[in-house]
C-alpha positions in Angstrom: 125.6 105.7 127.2 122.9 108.1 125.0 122.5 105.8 121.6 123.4 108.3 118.7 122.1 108.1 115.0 122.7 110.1 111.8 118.9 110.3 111.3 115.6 110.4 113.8 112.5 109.6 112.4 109.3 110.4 114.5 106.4 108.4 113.0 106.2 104.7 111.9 103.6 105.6 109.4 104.0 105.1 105.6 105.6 108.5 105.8 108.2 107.1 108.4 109.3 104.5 106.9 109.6 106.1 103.6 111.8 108.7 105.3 113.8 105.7 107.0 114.4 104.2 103.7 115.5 107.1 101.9 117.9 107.8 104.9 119.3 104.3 104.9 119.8 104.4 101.2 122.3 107.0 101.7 124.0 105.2 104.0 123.1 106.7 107.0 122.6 105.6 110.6 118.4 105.3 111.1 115.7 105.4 114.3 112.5 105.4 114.1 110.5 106.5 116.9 106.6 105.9 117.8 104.6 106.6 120.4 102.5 103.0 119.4 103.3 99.7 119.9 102.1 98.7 115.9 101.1 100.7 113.3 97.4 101.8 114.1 96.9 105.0 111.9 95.9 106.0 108.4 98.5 103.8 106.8 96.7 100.3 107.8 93.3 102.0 107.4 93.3 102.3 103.8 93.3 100.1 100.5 96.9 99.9 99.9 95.9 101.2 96.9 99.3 102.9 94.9 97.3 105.2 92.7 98.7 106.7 89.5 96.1 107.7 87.2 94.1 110.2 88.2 96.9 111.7 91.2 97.0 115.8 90.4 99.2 116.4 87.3 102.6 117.4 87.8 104.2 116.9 90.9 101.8 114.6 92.9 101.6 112.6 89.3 105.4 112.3 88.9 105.6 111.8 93.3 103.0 108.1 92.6 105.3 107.0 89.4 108.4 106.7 91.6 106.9 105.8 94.8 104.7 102.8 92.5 108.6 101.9 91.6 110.2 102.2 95.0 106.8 99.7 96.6 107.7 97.0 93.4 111.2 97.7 94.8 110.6 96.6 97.7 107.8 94.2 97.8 110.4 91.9 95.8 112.7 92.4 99.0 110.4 92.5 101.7 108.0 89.6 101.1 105.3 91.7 100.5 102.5 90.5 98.3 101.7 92.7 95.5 98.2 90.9 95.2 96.4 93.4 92.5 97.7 95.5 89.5 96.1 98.2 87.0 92.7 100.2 87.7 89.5 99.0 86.1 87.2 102.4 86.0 84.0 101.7 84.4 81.5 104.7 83.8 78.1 105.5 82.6 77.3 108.3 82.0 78.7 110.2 79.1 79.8 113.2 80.5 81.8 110.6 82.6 83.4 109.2 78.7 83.9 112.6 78.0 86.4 113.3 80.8 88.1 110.1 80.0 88.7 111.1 76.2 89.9 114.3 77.2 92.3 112.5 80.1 93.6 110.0 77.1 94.9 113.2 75.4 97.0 114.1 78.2 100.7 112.5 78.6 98.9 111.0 81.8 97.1 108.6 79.6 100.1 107.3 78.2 99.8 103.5 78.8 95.9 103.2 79.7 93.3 102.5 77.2 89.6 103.5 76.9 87.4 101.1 76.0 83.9 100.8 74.6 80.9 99.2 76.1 81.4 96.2 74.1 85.2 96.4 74.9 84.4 96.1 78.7 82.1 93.6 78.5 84.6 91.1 76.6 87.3 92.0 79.2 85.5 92.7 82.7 81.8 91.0 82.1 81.5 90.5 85.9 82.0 94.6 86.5 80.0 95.8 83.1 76.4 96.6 84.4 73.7 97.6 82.2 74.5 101.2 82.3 78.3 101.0 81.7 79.1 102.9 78.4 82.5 102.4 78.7 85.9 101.9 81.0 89.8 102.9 81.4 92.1 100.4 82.0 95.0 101.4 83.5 98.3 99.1 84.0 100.3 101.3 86.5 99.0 100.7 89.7 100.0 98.1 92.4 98.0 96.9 95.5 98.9 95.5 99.0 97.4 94.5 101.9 97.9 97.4 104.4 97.5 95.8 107.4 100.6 93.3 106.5 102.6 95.4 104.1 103.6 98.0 107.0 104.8 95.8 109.3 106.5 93.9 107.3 108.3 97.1 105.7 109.3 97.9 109.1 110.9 94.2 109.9 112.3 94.7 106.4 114.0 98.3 107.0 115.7 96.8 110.4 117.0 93.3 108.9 118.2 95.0 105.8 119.5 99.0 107.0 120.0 98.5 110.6 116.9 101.1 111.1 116.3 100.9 115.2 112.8 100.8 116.4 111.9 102.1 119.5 107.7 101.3 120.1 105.7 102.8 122.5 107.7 105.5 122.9 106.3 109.5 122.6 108.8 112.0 121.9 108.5 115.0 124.7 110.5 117.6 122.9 113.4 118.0 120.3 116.8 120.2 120.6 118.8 118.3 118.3 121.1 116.9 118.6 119.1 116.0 121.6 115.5 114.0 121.5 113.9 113.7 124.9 111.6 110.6 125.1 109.5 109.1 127.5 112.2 106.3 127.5 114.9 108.9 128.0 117.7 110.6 125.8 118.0 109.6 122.0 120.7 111.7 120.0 120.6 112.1 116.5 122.4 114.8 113.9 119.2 115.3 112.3 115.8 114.6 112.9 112.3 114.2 110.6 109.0 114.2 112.2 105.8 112.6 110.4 103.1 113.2 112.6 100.1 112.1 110.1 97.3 114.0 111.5 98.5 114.9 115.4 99.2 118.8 114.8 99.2 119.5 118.6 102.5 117.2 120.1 105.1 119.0 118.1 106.2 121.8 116.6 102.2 122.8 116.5 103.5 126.7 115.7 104.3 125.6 112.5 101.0 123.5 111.9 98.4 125.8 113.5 98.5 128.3 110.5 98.9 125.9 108.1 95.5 125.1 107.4 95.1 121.5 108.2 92.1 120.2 108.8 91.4 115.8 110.0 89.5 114.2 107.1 87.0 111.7 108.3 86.3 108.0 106.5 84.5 105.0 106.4 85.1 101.7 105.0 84.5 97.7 104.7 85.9 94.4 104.3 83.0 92.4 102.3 82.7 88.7 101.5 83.5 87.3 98.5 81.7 88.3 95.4 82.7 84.9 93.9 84.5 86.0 91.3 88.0 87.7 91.0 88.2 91.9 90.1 90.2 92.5 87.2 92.1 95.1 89.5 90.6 97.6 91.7 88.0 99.2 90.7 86.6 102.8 90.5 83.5 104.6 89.1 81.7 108.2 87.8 82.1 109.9 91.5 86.2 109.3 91.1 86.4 111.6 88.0 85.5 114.7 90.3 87.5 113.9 93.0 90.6 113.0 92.0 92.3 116.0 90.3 93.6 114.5 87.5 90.4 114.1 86.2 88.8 116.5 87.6 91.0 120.0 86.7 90.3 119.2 83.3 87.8 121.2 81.6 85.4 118.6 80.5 84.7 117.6 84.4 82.5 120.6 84.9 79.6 118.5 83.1 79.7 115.9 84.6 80.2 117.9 88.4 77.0 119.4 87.2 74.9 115.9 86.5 76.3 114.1 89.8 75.2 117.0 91.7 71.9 117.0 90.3 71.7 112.7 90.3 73.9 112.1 93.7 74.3 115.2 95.5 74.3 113.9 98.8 77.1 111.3 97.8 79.4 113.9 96.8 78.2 116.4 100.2 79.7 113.4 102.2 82.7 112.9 100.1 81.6 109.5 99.0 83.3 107.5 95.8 84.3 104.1 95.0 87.5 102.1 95.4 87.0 98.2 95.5 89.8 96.4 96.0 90.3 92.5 96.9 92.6 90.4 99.5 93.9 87.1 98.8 90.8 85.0 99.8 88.3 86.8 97.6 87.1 89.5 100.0 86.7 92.8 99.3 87.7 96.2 100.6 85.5 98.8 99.7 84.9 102.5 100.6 85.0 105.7 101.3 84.0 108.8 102.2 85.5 112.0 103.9 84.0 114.4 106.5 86.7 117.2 107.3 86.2 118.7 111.1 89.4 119.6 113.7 88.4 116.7 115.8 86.1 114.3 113.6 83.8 112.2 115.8 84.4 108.4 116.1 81.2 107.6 114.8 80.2 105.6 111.3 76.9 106.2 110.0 75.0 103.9 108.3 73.4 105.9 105.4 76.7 106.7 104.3 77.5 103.2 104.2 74.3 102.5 102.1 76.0 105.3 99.7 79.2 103.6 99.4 77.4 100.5 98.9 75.1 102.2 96.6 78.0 103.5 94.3 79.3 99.8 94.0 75.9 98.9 92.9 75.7 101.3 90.1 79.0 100.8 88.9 79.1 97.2 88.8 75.0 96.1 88.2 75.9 93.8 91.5 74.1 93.7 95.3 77.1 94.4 97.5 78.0 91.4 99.7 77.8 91.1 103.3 79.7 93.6 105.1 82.4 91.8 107.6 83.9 94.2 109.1 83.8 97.8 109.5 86.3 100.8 110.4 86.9 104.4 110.6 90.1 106.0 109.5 91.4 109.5 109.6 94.5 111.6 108.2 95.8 115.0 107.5 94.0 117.0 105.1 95.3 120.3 103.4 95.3 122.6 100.3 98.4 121.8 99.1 98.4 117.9 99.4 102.1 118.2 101.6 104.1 119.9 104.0 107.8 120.4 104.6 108.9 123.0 107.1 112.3 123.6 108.7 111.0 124.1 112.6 115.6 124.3 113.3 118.2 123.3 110.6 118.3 119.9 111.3 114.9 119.4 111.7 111.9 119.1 109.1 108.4 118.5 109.8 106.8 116.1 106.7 103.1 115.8 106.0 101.0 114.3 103.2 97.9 116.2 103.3 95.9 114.7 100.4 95.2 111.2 101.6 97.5 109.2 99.3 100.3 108.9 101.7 100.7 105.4 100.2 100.4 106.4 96.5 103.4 109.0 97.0 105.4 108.8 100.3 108.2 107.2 99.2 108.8 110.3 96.4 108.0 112.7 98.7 110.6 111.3 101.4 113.2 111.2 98.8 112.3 115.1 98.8 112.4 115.4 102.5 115.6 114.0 102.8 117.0 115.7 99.9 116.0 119.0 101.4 117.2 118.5 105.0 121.0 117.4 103.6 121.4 120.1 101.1 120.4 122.7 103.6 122.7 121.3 106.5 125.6 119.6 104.8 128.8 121.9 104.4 
């Protein structure tokens, strides 16, 4: 006998699961389907890093508030370590204090605080280096270990929903309420695929036009650096990449100074996120390099410029590097995707990198918008 759901989920990434949780919230019937045995994709290659400050105002902004809620939610539930809170951005150039004043006065500063030079030093004397001239301290973010904290969502979503998961299993074609798989028939009422960056297996009508591009990144686990970060940790190249810094007017100086001081670490997409595990060591990265099919290949100068970028923000050599890895996920203009390939079917992308800032707002909005559409 065909198994039969309410919901099909295609994709055990972040996005997946967030979908499969929002699902099982509403009481509904939940499988997930994925074509790997474990997760392997963007959503263990990263910092487990849930990112407020700085996410694009508005939508995206309001999208990392809840889903920072939902992971503290669920962390609680799950077993999941929460191991780091807050952001800890020192700066040094003044351009750089300049956006930060300017992002204060925004109703996305509500919470933070900028401090001086002197401030930072009494707080964070380990990540003041002789060129910091100030830092924002931020208390909304949360941190996890990636590589543990999606599993153990998943184990997590099947003890407490009943979500099904059926591993190592691609999905050929969808005709709901119909799914064919390589294991055979699944039916389900409705059905959300999260294909992270694959934009060929299906429904690639609706992706080819779409403007998607696979971004590219490096990163690194280093050693110890003996001491413990007051939080993660960004820097000057941040504040003109992420948009909540850098749509505000007073970014344009400071653009114009990195360009002229660290062009080639902006041309390779490089800026700083340090984060740190529960015996001391450190993850550290990244850059981005956008291409159709990036190659698998890390290059060492842009590791020096990652490693470069800690060095300057901190006044600290990097430790050794222990391990190395590429990652890659969907990249587009308008940071997601929801589209309606049949009306029981939506196709769900996060296209800005911060699938695990946001996904579990933006599957709340999936999920809203495929059962208003389709429930009578």
């Amino acid at each position: 006998m065909t198994a039969s759901y309410d919901v099909a989920v295609v994709g055990a990434g972040i996005v997946g699961l967030a979908t499969a949780l929002a699902a099982a919230r509403r009481g509904l019937s939940v499988v997930v389907i994925d074509r790997d045995a474990q997760a392997n994709g963007a959503s263990i290659r990263n910092f487990g890093f849930v990112t407020v400050t700085g996410q694009p105002r508005g939508q995206i902004w309001n999208r990392a508030r809840r889903s920072r809620d939902v992971w503290a939610e669920v962390a609680a539930e799950a077993d999941i370590a929460v191991l780091q809170q807050g952001l800890w951005l020192p700066v040094r150039r003044p351009e750089a204090l300049a956006v930060l004043d300017a992002f204060m006065m925004t109703e996305m500063g509500e919470g933070c605080r900028l401090l001086s030079r002197d401030e930072a030093l009494a707080r964070a004397p380990e990540l003041t280096g002789p060129q910091t001239v100030g830092a924002l301290w931020s208390p909304h973010e949360l941190r996890v270990d990636s590589r543990t904290a999606i599993p153990r969502l998943a184990a997590w979503l099947g003890a407490r929903f009943g979500v099904v998961f059926l591993r190592q299993t691609a999905v050929h074609s969808i005709e709901p309420p119909r799914i064919q798989t390589a294991r055979g028939v699944v039916e389900a009422g409705s059905v959300v695929v999260c294909p992270g960056d694959d934009f060929a297996s299906l429904y690639p009508e609706h992706l080819i036009d779409a403007g998607l591009m696979r971004s590219k990144l490096q990163m690194m686990r280093l050693a110890s650096p003996g001491f413990a970060l007051p939080s993660p940790v960004m820097s000057d190249l941040g504040l003109v990449r992420y948009e909540g810094y850098a749509d505000l007017p007073q970014a344009a100086a400071l653009k114009a100074r990195l360009e002229d001081e660290q062009g080639t670490a902006l041309a390779n997409g490089v800026h700083l996120i340090a984060v740190q595990d529960a015996d001391g060591a450190l993850v550290v990265g990244d850059s981005h390099h956008d291409a159709a099919t990036p190659d698998p290949f890390a290059s060492e100068a842009v590791e020096r410029l990652i490693l470069d970028e800690w060095r300057a923000a901190t006044g600290r050599e990097a430790p050794p590097v222990q391990d190395r890895w590429i990652g890659t996920y969907a990249r587009g203009q308008e940071g997601s995707l929801i589209a309606a390939p049949d009306p029981r079917v939506r196709l769900a992308l996060i296209t800005a990198g911060n699938g695990a800032s946001t996904a579990f707002a933006f599957a709340e909005e999936v999920i809203a918008d495929l059962f208003e559409e389709t429930t009578p």
